[in-house]
C-alpha positions in Angstrom: 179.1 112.8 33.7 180.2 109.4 32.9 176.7 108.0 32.0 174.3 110.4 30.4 171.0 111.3 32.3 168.5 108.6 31.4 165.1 109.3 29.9 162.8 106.8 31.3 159.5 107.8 29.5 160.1 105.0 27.1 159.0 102.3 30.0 155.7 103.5 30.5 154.7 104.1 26.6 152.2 101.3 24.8 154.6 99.2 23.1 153.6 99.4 19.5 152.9 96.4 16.4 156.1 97.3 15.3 158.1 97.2 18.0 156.8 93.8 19.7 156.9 92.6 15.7 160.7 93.1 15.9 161.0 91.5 19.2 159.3 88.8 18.6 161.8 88.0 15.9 164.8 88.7 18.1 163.4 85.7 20.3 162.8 83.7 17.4 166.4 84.3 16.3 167.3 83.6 19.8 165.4 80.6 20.0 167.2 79.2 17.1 170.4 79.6 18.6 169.9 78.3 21.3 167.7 75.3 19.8 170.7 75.0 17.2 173.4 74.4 20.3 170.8 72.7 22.2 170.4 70.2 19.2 174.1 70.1 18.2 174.7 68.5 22.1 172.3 65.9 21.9 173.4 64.4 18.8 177.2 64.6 20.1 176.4 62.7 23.3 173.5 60.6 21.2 176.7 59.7 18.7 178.6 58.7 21.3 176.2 57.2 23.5 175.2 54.6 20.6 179.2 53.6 20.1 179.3 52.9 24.2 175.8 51.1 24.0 177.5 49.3 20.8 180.7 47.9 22.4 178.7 47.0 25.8 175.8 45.4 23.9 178.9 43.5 21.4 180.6 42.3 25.1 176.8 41.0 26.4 176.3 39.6 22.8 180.0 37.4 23.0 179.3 36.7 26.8 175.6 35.2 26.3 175.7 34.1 23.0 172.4 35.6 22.1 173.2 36.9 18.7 172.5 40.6 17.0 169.0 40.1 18.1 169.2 41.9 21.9 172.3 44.2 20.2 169.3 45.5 17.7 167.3 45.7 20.3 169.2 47.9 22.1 170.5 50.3 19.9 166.6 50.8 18.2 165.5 51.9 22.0 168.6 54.3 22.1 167.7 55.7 18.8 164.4 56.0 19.3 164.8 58.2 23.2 167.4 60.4 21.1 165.1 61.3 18.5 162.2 62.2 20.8 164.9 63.8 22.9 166.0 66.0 19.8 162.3 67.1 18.8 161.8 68.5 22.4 164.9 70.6 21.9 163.4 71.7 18.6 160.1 72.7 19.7 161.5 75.2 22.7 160.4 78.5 22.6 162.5 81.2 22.7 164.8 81.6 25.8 164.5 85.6 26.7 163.3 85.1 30.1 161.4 88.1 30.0 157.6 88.6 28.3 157.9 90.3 25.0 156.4 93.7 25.6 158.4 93.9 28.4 162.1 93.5 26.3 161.0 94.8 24.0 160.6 98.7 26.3 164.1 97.7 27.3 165.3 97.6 23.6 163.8 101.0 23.1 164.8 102.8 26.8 168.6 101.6 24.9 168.0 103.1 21.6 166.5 106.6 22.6 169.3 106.6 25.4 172.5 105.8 23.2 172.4 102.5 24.7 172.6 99.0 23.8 171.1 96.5 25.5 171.9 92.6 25.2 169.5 90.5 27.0 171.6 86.7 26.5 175.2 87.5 26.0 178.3 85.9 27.2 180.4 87.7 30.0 183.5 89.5 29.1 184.6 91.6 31.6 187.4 90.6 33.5 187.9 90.6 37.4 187.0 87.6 40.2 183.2 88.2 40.0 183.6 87.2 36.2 186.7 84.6 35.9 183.6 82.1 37.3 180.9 82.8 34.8 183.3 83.2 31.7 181.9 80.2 29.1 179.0 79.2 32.2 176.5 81.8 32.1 175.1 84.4 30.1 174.3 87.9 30.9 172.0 91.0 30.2 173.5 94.1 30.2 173.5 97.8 28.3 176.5 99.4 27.4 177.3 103.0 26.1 177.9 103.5 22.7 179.7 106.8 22.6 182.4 109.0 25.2 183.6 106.8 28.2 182.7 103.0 28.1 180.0 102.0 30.4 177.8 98.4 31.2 175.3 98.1 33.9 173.9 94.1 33.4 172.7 91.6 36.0 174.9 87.6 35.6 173.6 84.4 37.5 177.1 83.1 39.7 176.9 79.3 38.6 178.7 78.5 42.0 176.0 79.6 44.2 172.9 77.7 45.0 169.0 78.7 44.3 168.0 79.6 47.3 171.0 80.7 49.4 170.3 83.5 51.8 173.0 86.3 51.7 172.2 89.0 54.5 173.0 92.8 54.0 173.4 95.1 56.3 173.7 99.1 54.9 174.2 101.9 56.9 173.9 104.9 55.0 172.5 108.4 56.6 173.0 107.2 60.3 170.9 104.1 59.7 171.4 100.8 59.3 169.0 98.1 57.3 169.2 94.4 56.6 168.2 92.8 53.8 168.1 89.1 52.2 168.7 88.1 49.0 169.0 85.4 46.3 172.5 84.4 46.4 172.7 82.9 42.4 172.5 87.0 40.9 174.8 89.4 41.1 174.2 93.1 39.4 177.0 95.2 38.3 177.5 98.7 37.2 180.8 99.0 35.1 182.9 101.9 34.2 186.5 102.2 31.9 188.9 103.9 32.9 192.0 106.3 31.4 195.0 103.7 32.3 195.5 100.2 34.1 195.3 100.3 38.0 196.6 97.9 40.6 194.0 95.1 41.8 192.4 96.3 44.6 188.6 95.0 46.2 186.5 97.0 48.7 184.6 94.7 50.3 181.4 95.8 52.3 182.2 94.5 56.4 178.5 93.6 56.9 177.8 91.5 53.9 177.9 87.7 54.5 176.6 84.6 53.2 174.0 83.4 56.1 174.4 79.7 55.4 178.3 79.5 55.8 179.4 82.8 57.5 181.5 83.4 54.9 182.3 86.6 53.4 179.2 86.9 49.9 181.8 87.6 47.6 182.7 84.7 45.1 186.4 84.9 46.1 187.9 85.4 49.3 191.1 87.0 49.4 194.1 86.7 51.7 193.6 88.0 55.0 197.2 89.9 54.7 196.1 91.6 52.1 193.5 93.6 54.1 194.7 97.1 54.6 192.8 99.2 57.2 192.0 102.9 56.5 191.6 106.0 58.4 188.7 107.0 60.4 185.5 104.7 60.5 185.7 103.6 56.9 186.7 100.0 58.0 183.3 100.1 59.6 182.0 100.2 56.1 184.3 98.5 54.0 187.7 96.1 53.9 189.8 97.1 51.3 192.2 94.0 50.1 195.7 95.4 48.7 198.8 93.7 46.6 201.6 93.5 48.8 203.6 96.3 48.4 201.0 98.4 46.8 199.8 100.0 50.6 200.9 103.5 49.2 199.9 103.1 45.8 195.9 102.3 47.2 196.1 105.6 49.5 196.7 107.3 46.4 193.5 106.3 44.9 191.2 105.7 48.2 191.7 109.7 49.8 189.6 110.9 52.1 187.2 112.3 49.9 186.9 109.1 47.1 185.9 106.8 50.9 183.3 109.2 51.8 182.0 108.7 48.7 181.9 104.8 48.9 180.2 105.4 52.2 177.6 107.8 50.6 177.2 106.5 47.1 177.9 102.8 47.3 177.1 101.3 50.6 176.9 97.8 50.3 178.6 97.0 46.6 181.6 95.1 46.4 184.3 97.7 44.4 186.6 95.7 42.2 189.3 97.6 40.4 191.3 95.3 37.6 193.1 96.5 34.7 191.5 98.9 33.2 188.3 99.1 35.0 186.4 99.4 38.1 182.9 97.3 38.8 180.9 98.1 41.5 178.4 95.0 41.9 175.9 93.7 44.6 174.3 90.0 45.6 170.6 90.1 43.8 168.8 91.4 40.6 168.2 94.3 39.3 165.1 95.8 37.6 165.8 97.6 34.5 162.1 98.8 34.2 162.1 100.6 37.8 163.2 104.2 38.3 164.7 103.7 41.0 167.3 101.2 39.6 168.4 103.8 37.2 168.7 106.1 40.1 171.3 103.9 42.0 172.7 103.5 38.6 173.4 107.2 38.3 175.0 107.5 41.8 177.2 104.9 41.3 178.6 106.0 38.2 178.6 109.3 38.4 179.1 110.1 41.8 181.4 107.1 42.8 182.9 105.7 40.2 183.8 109.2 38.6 186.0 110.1 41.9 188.0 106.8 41.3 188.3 107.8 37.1 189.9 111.1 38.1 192.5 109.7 40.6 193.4 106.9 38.2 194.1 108.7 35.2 196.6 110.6 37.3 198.1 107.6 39.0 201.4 106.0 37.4 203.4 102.3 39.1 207.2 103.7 39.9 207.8 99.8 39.4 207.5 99.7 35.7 207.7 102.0 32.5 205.2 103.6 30.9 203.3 101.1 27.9 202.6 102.1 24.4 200.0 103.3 22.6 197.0 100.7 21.9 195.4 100.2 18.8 192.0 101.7 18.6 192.6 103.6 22.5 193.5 107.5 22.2 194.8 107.4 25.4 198.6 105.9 26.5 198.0 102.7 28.6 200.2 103.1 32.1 200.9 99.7 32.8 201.6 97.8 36.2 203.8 95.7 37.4 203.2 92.1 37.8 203.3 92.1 41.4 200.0 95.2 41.6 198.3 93.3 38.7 196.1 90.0 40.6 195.6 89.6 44.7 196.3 86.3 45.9 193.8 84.1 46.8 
C-alpha cells in the first residue's frame, strides 16, 4: 500500500486543554507571520508612497507658490492613513481559516497516522496545476513521513474567479452524475514515484468550465497532442502525449492501468511530471469526513499504485540512464528533453 490505512477515530474525540492550548499557539505564531509580512508591505509602499507624495507636493509647491505649508499638509495626512493602516494589520487575528478545535483534530489525525499536516504552506510540487500558484497562494496539505512520499492538500487557483461554475459529469458503475463546483479550489492527491516519466495529462472528457466552454483544467494543451486509446476509454478521458512519445504512453496506460482510471478516478485530472503523478479535481475537500479519506485511499492505492509499478519499469531509449541522487536510494531514469513538458 502506498498510503497506510488511516485511523479516523481521532476526528470524533473531545479535543483536549492541551491540545487546543498548542493550537492556539500555532495560530498565534501564524498570526505573527503573517501580521510580520503584512506589516513589512505597508511600510514599503507607505516609504515609497511619501517620496511620490513628496516630489508631487514639491512640483504643486513651485507651480502655486504656496510654500511648505500645503507640502506639510500633505505628507502629515499620508502619515497619519499609514499608521492607522499599520495598526489594523497588527491587530489581525490569526489566518488558519479553520476554528481551532477543528485544526487542531487535523494536527492529531496527522500525528497518530505518521502524517504531517501543514495548514498555510507554499506550493512546491511541480506540474501545470502548480506553475500558477507557485509564490500566489498557499496550501494545506499532509504528507507521509516514512516509505513512499505521499501529499493529499486542497490549493486556491489564483486565476479562477469566486464564483465560477465548473460542471462535472462522472460516470462510474453504468451511471452518470453531474455536479457543480467552486471553480477557485482544486484538491490533489500526490504520489512519488521510482524514476522520472514523460509528461503526460489524462484529462476527464466531461469536465468543463460552464461559463466559457472551455476545458476546467488551468492549462489547455495542444490539440495534437491528444492521443486516443483503445476501447471506450476516450469516453472517459483524453490523454495529451509529447510528440513522439505515442509508444512510450501505451507502455504506462495498458489496458488494465485505464480500467482503473475509469474505476478509481473518474473525474480527476492525472498529471504525470518528473518524478510524480497528481491526481486532482475542481473543488475542496473535507479532511474531517470519512468519506474523503475513502476517495483518498482509492486513488492512491488503487490508481496511482498501477501507474508506480509500470514506471519504475519504464526506461526513454532517447537518452542514458542518470546518476545516483543525493539523499534518493533509487537510480533516477532520466528523459529526454523532447518527453519532459507538452506544449501549450
Amino acid at each position: 500500500m502506498l498510503l497506510p490505512a488511516i485511523d479516523l477515530s481521532s476526528l470524533t474525540l473531545p479535543v483536549s486543554g492541551a491540545e487546543l492550548a498548542a493550537q492556539r499557539q500555532r495560530d498565534r505564531a501564524a498570526a505573527r507571520t503573517n501580521r510580520g509580512r503584512m506589516i513589512a508591505l505597508a511600510i514599503g509602499l507607505g516609504v515609497f508612497g511619501i517620496g511620490f507624495l513628496a516630489m508631487v507636493a514639491y512640483g504643486i509647491m513651485a507651480a502655486l507658490d504656496t510654500g511648505w505649508t500645503f507640502t506639510f499638509a500633505i505628507l502629515t495626512a499620508w502619515a497619519v492613513f499609514a499608521t492607522i493602516a499599520v495598526a489594523r494589520l497588527a491587530s489581525l487575528p490569526a489566518a488558519t481559516g479553520e476554528p481551532a478545535k477543528a485544526e487542531a483534530r487535523l494536527h492529531r489525525l496527522a500525528e497518530l497516522n505518521g502524517l504531517v499536516y501543514e495548514p498555510n504552506v507554499e506550493p512546491r510540487l511541480p506540474g501545470r496545476l502548480f506553475e500558477r500558484l507557485s509564490g500566489r497562494r498557499r496550501n494545506s496539505r499532509f504528507t507521509t513521513t516514512s516509505g513512499r512520499t505521499v501529499e493529499v492538500g486542497n490549493l486556491l487557483h489564483p486565476q479562477a474567479k469566486a464564483g465560477t461554475s465548473v460542471s462535472v459529469t462522472i460516470r462510474a458503475g453504468g451511471v452518470a452524475s453531474t455536479t457543480a463546483d467552486d471553480g477557485s479550489y482544486w484538491q490533489y492527491v500526490a504520489v512519488q514515484l521510482d524514476a522520472h516519466l514523460p509528461h503526460m495529462v489524462l484529462e476527464p472528457a466531461a469536465v468543463t468550465m460552464a461559463s466559457t466552454g472551455r476545458r476546467a483544467f488551468p492549462v489547455d494543451f495542444d490539440d495534437d497532442q491528444h492521443l486516443s486509446l483503445e476501447g471506450d476509454f476516450d469516453r472517459y478521458f483524453r490523454l495529451f502525449v509529447p510528440k513522439e512519445y505515442e509508444r512510450d504512453a501505451l507502455y504506462v496506460f495498458t489496458p488494465d492501468l485505464m480500467a482503473a482510471m475509469i474505476d478509481e478516478a473518474p473525474g480527476m485530472h492525472v498529471e504525470i511530471v518528473d518524478d510524480w503523478v497528481i491526481f486532482s479535481r475542481n473543488g475542496r475537500v473535507d479532511f474531517a469526513s470519512p468519506s474523503t479519506w475513502a476517495t483518498i485511499d482509492r486513488t492512491a492505492n488503487r490508481a496511482a499504485s498501477r501507474i508506480v509499478e509500470r514506471g519504475g519499469r519504464y526506461r526513454d531509449e532517447r537518452t542514458a540512464d542518470g546518476t545516483t541522487t543525493a539523499g534518493r536510494e533509487t537510480v533516477l531514469r532520466t528523459v529526454a528533453p523532447a518527453g519532459r513538458r507538452l506544449e501549450r
